[in-house]
C-alpha positions as CSV (number, residue, x, y, z in Angstrom):
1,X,14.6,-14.9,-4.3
2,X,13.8,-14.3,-7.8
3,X,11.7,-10.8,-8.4
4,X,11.3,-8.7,-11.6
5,X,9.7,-5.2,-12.5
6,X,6.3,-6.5,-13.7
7,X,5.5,-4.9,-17.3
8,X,1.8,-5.4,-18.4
9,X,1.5,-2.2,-18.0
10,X,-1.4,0.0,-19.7
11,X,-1.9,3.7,-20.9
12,X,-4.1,5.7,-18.2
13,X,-5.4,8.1,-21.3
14,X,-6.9,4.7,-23.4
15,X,-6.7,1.7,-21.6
16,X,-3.5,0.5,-24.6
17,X,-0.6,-1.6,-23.4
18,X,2.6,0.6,-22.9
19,X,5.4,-0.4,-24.5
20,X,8.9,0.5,-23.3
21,X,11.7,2.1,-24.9
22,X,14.7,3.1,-23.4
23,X,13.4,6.1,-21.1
24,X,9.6,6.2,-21.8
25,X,6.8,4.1,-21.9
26,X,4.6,4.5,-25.1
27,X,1.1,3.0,-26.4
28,X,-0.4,2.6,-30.0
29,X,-2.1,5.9,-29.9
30,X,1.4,8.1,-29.1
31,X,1.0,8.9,-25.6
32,X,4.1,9.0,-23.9
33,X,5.3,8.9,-20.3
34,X,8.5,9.2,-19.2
35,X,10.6,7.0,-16.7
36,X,12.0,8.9,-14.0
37,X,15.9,8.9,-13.3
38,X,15.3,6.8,-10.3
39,X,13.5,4.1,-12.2
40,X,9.7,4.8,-11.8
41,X,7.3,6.0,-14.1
42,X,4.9,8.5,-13.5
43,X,1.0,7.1,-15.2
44,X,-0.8,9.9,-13.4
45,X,-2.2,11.9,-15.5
46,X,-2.5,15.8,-14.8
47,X,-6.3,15.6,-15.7
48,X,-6.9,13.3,-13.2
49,X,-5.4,15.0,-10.7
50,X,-7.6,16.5,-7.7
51,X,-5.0,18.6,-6.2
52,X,-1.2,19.8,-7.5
53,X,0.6,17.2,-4.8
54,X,-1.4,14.5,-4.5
55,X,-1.1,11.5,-1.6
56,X,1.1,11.7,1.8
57,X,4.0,14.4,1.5
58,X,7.8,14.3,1.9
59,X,7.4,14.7,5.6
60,X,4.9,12.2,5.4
61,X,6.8,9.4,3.7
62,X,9.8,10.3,5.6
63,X,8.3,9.4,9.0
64,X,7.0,6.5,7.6
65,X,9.8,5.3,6.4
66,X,11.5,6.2,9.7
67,X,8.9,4.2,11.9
68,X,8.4,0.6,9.5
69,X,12.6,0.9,9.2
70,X,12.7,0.2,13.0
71,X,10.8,-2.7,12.7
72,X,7.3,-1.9,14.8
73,X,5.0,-3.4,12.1
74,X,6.8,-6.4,11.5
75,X,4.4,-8.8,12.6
76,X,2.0,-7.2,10.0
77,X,4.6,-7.5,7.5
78,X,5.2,-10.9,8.2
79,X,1.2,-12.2,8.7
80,X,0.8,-10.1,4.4
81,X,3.7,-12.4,3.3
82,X,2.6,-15.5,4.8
83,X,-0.7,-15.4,3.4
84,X,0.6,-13.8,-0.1
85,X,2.7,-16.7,-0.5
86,X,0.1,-18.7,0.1
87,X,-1.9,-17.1,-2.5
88,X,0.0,-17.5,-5.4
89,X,0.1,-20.0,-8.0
90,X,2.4,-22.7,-7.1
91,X,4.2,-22.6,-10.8
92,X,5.6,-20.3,-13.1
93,X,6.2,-16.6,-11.3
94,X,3.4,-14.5,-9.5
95,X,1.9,-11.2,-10.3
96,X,2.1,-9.1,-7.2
97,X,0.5,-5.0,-7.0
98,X,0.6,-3.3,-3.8
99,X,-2.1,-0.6,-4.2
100,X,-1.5,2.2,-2.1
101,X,2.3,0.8,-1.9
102,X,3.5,3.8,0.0
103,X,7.5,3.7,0.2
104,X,7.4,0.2,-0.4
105,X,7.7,-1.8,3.0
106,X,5.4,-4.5,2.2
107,X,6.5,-5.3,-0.9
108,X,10.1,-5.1,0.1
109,X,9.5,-7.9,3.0
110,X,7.8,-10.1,1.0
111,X,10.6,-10.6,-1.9
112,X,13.0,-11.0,1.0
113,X,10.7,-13.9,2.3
114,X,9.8,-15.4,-0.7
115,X,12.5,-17.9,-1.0
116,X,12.7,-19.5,-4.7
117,X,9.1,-17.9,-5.7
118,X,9.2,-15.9,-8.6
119,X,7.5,-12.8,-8.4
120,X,6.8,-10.2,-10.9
121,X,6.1,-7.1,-8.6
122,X,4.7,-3.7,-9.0
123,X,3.8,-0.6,-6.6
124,X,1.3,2.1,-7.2
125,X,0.8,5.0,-5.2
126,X,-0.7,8.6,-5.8
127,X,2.3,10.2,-3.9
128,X,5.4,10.5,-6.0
129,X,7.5,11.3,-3.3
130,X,6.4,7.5,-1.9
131,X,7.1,6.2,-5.4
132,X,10.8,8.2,-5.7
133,X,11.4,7.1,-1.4
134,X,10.5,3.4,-2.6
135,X,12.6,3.5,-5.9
136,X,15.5,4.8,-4.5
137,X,15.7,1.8,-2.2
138,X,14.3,-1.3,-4.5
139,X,15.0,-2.0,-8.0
140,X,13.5,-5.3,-8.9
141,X,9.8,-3.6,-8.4
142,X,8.1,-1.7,-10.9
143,X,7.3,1.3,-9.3
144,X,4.0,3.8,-10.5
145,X,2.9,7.2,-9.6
146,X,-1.1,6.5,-10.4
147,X,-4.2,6.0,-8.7
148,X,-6.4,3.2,-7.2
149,X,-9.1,4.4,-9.3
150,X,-7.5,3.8,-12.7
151,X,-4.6,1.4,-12.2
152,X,-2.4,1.8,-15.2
153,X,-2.3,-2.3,-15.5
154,X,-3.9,-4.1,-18.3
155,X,-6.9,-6.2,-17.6
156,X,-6.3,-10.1,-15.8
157,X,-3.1,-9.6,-15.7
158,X,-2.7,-9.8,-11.9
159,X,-2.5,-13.3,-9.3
160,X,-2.8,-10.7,-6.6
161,X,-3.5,-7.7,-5.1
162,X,-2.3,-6.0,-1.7
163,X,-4.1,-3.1,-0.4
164,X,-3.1,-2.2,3.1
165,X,-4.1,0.4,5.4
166,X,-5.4,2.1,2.1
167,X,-8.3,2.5,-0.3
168,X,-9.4,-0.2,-2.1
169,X,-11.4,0.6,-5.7
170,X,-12.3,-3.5,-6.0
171,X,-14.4,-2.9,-9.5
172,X,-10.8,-1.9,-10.3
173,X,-9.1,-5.1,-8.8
174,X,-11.7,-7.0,-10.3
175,X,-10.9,-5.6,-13.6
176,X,-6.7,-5.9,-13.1
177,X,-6.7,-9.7,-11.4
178,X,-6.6,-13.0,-13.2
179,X,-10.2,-15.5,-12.7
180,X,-9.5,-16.8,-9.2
181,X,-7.4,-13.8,-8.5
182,X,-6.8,-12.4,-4.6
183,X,-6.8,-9.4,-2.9
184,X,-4.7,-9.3,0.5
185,X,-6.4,-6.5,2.9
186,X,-5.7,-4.8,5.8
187,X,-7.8,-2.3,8.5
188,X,-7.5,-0.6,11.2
189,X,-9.7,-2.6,13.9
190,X,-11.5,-1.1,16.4
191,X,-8.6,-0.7,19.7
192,X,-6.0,0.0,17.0
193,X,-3.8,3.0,18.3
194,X,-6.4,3.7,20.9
195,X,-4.4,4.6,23.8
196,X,-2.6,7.8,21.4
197,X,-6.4,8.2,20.1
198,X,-7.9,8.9,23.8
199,X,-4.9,11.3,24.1
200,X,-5.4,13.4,21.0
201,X,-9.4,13.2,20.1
202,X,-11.3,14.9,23.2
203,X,-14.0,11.6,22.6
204,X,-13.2,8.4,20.5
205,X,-16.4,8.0,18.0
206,X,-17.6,4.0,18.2
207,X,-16.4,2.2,16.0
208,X,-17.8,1.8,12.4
209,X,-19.9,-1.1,10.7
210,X,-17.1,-2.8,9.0
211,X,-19.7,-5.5,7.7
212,X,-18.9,-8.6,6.8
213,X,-20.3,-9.0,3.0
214,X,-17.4,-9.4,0.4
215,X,-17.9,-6.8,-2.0
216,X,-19.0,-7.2,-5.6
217,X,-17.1,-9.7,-7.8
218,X,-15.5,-11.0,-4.7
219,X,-16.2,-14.0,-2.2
220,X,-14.2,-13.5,1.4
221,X,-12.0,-16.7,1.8
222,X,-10.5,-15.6,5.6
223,X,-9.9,-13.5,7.7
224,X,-7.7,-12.9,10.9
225,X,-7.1,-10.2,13.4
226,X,-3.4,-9.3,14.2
227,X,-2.9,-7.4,17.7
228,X,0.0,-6.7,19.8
229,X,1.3,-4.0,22.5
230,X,3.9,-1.9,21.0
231,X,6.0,0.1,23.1
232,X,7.4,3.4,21.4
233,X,10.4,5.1,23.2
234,X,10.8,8.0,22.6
235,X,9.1,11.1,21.3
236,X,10.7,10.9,17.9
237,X,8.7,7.4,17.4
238,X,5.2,8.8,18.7
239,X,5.7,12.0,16.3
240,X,6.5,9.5,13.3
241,X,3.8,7.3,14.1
242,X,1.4,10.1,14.3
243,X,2.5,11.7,11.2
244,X,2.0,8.6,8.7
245,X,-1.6,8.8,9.9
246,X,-4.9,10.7,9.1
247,X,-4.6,11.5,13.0
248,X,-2.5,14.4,12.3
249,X,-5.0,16.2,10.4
250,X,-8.1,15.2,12.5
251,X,-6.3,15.9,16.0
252,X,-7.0,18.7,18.3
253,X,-4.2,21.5,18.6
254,X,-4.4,20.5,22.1
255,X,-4.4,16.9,21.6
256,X,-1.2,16.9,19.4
257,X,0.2,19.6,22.1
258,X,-0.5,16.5,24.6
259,X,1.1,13.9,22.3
260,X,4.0,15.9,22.0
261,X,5.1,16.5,25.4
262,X,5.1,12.5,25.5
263,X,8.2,10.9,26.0
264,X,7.2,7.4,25.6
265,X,3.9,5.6,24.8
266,X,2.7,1.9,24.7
267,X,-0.1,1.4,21.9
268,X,-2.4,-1.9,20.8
269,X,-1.7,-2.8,17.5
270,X,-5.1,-4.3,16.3
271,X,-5.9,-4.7,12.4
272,X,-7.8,-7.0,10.7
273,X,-6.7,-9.2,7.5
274,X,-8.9,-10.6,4.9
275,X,-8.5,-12.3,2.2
276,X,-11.0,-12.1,-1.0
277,X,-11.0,-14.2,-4.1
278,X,-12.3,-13.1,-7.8
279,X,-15.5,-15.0,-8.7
């Protein structure tokens, strides 16, 4: 396994290559940003903040930290490598961003699978205590506090781009990826968690018109559904589970009141992969 911090990294004030120093990152123009003792750097600027704390919380990270540590989404993990290995240029070392990169579990399984592929890594997510969780643990990744809608990466400087469970921008992965560049994706399908949703929604709304056009500047190449029963154990588990999801804010009181007195739970895992290419 050969991975490195990747480094084409941009000013999110002007759109100017940072340069690093010893403890900050700098462009032509003097803006500055500092690198955090932990390693990561924080490109989110205050002005383009919506709220104070932006992204999941502590407790939010924590749980899922928690939940991917004990293995339950390993087959996900393991179907985004595959296909991200297969995605990359055969020579010389592959770009790799994981937007929306969370604590970094993704990114994490895929250098441990990548055998002598050289990958140049980097992970961007709005909630620094994702970034700090994920930095503590890997140091071969660069690691970003910024946002989807202004990745601090200069332009076609990307092979390809992750975006799982999360909110893809794709004028902005158009802009970041090489010509013939890739973005790995990955939903939430129809039956996915269903069994905890009929617990804690009094209804389950049908599900929404995915559609099946690839989006501007994109063509689809694949795509692949990935389902599985998953048993959780034990109350702890169901309570992590539901906290690293928009569930816990949509729920009921009495539905998370119902989820709670559970002491074990068996869920379908049931997300869809695609796979776009740059045109």
């Amino acid at each position: 396994m050969t991975t490195m911090p990747f480094d084409a990294l941009a000013c999110p004030l002007d759109g100017c290559p940072l340069t690093p120093s010893e403890k900050t990152w700098q462009c032509e123009n003097g803006h500055s940003f500092d690198v955090a003792r932990q390693g990561y750097v924080h490109l989110l600027p205050v002005q383009k903040k919506r709220t104070l704390d932006p992204g999941d919380s502590k407790e939010m990270v924590a749980a899922r930290q928690r939940f991917l540590s004990a293995g339950f989404y390993t087959k996900i993990a393991e179907a985004v490598s595959d296909w991200a290995l297969q995605s990359l240029p055969s020579e010389g070392a592959g770009s790799v961003l994981d937007a929306g990169s969370g604590e970094g579990y993704y990114l994490r399984h895929l250098a441990n699978v990548a055998g002598n592929t050289e990958l140049a890594m980097i992970g961007v997510d709005i909630s620094k205590w994702a970034v700090l969780a994920a930095a503590k643990q890997d140091k071969q990744t660069r690691w970003v506090v910024g946002s989807n809608a202004n990745l601090p990466v200069l332009p076609e400087s990307l092979d390809l781009v992750l975006c799982l469970f999360g909110f893809p921008v794709y004028s902005e992965f158009a802009r970041v990826l090489k010509p013939g560049g890739q973005v790995i994706q990955v939903d939430a399908g129809a039956d996915h968690l269903r069994e905890l949703r009929e617990i804690i929604y009094p209804e389950l709304k049908p599900p929404g018109d995915t559609g099946s056009a690839a989006p501007e500047g994109f063509r689809q190449l694949d795509s692949t559904v990935v389902r599985f029963p998953l048993d959780l154990p034990d109350q702890a588990s169901i309570a992590d589970l539901l906290a690293m999801t928009p569930h816990l804010y949509r729920a009921t009181p009495e539905g998370l009141e119902k989820a709670g007195a559970l002491e074990s739970l068996e869920v379908t895992v049931d997300v869809v992969l695609k796979r776009l290419e740059k045109v």
